[in-house]
C-alpha positions, 0 to 999 in steps of 0.5 A, spaced: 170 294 848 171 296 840 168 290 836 172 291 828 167 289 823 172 284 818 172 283 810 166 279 808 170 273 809 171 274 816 164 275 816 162 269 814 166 266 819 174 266 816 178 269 822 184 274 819 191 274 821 195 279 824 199 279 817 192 279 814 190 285 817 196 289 815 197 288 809 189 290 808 192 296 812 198 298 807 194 297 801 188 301 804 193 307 806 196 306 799 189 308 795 187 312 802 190 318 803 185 319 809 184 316 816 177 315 816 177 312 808 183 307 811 178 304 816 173 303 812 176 301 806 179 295 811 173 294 815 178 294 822 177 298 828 179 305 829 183 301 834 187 297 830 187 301 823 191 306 828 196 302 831 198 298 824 198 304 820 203 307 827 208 300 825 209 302 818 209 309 819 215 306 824 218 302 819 218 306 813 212 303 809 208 309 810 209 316 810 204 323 812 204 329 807 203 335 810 197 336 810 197 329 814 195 325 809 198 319 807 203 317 802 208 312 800 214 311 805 221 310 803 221 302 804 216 302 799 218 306 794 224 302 793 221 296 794 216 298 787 223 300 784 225 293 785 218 290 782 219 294 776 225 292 774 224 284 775 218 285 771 218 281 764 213 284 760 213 278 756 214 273 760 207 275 764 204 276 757 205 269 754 201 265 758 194 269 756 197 270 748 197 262 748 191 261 751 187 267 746 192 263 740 188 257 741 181 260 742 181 264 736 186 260 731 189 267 729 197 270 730 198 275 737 202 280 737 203 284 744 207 289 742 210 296 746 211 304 745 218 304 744 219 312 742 214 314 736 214 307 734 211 300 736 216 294 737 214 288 737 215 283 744 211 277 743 209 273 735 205 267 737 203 264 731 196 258 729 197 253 726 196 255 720 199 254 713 202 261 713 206 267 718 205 273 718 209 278 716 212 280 723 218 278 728 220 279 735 224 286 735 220 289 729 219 296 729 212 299 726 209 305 726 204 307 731 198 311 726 197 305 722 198 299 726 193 297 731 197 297 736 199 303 736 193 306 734 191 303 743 197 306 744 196 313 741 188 313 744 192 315 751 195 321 748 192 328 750 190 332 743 196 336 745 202 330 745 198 326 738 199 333 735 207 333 737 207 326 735 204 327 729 209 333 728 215 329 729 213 322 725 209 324 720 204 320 718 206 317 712 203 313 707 203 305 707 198 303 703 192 305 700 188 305 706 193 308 711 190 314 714 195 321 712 192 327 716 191 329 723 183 330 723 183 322 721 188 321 726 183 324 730 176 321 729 179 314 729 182 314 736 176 318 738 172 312 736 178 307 739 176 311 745 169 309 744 169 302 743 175 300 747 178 297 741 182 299 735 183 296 727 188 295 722 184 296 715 191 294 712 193 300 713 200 297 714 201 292 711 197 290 704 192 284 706 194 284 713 188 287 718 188 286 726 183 288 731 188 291 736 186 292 745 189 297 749 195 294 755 194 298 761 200 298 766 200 299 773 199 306 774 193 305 768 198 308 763 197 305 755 204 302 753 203 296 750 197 292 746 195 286 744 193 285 737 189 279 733 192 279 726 190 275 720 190 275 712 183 279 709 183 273 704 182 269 712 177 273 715 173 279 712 174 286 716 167 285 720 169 277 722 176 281 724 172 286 728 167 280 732 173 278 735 174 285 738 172 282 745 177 276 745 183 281 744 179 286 750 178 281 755 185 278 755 188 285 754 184 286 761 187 279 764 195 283 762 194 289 764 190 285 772 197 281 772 201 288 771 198 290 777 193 295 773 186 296 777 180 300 774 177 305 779 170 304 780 
């Protein structure tokens, strides 16, 4: 007789159910296209990887390539289709912007790409005496933003040089940067430390320290921002709360069904 070796909880004694086991296989199958790396990413027997693999396959969950890999079925795919249009960005986003909002007593802004712009989904405000000068709906420029410069440090070099051939870097303040080698070196540094700044480079006497929102397949298409007045907060303090807004932009995108590679 085969014995299966089980997850860590079955190891510590949690026997898993039929139910269990089949959703290890389908989500194993849909990370693996090799049989031998859904068995060990399950911890099943061969056995058992085998036949549950055999019932998807039949039901449509799970299809073989041409080269006898595994791939999405059709069922699944169709189910992801009807996941991503129920999905409400702002919805799932508001509950971590309330929690970061009492942590740091600052304005949030989760904000998405929409074309070569950014356009804000969500304004939380402190209780602080002022607003920002911001709405829901509002549509700013990516290069000067720090939403949009997380956004733009996912662009490969060629599609920030059409980006910029397009829009255009245009001036908003003294601090804006205007050309492309700027451009460049500052989401180089984004990509870096994993955050971006807005120098009031938008908006003269507004800054934000700004963190990339990644969506289920790991592309950056929103961002979550701290923004506050430079009378407030100097830019050094705005940037020590870089890991705050990096922490609950990772919270975001684990909730849009984001999962880092190891």
């Amino acid at each position: 007789m085969v014995n299966e070796v089980e997850n860590p909880g079955a190891a510590q004694g949690t026997a898993l159910s039929a139910s269990e086991k089949t959703l290890l296989v389908l989500e194993a199958a849909m990370a693996h296209a090799r049989f031998t790396d859904v068995v060990e990413a399950t911890g099943l027997a061969k056995a058992t990887v085998h036949r549950i693999l055999a019932t998807l396959s039949d039901r449509g969950f799970v299809a073989t390539g041409s080269d006898g890999g595994y791939l999405p079925g059709p069922k699944i795919l169709s189910l992801a289709g009807l996941a991503l249009q129920r999905i409400d960005i702002s919805a799932i986003c508001q509950p971590f912007v309330d929690e970061l909002v009492d942590r740091v007593k600052c304005t949030i802004h989760v904000g998405a790409a929409n074309g070569d712009e950014i356009v804000y989904l969500i304004r939380t405000d402190s209780d602080k005496p002022y607003k920002m000068p911001s709405r829901v709906g509002h549509a700013i420029p990516m290069h000067s933003s720090g939403i949009g410069k997380v956004v733009l440090s996912d662009y490969s070099d060629d599609a920030l040089a059409r980006f910029v051939a397009r829009a255009g870097l245009p001036r908003r303040t003294e601090h804006t940067l205007t050309t492309l080698d700027e451009l460049r070196r500052e989401l180089a540094h984004v990509r870096k430390v994993g955050y971006a700044l807005d120098r009031e480079e938008n908006v003269p006497g507004v800054a934000c320290v700004a963190a990339p929102v990644r969506d289920h397949t790991g592309t950056v298409k929103y961002g979550l921002s701290i923004s506050t007045l430079t009378l407030e907060h100097s830019l050094d303090q705005i940037e020590a709360m870089a890991p705050e807004a990096v922490a609950a932009a990772g919270r975001i995108s684990a909730a849009l069904g984001y999962r880092p590679r190891a």
